[in-house]
N, C-alpha and C positions, 0 to 999 in steps of 0.2 A: 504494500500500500504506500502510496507516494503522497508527499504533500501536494497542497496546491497553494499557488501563488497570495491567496489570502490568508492561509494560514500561516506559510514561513512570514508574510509584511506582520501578522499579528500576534505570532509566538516570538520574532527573532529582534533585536533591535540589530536596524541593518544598518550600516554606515552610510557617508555621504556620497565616497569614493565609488567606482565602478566594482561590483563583485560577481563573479562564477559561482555560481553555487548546483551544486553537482546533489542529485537525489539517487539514493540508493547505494545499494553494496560498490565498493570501489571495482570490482572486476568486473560491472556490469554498469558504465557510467553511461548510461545513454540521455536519460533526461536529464534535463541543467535548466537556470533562472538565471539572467542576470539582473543584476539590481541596481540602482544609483541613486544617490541621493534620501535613501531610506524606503526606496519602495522596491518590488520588482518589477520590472519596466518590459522584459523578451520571458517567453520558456521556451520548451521545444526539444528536439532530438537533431541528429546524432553529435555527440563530444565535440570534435571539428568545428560543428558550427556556432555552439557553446563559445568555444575559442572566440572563433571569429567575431563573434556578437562584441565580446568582452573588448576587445581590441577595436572595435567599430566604435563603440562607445566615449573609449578614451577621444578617439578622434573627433568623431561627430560633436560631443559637446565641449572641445579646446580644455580637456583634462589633462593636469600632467600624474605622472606615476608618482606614486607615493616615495620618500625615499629610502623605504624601509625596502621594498619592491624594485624600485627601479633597475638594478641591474638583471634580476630575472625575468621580469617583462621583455626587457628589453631583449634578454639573449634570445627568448622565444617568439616574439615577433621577426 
């Protein structure tokens, strides 16, 4: 059983920044949320596009990387 995008917004305090958030067992990561700003904003299937969302994101709304993150964003873009 998988959440859904109202409940991670009303169970989770989400941050401001861009986040992946990945549902279910780690060997079987097919659904994902991205989130911004405290809400989740995309879900959807498969991992990849997950990625991709997450990284559209930063773009789309002139986000920079955290600097805690920065360097691994960045190798993985």
């Amino acid at each position: 059983e998988a959440a859904s995008a109202a409940d991670v917004d009303r169970s989770l305090t989400l941050p401001d920044s861009p986040r992946l958030i990945v549902l279910g067992p780690v060997e079987e990561t097919n659904c994902w949320m991205v989130s911004t700003e405290g809400h989740v904003v995309t879900e959807g299937e498969p991992f990849l596009l997950g990625l991709a969302s997450l990284f559209t994101s930063f773009y789309n709304f002139n986000i920079q990387y955290q600097n805690e993150a920065c360097c691994t964003l960045e190798f993985i873009q």
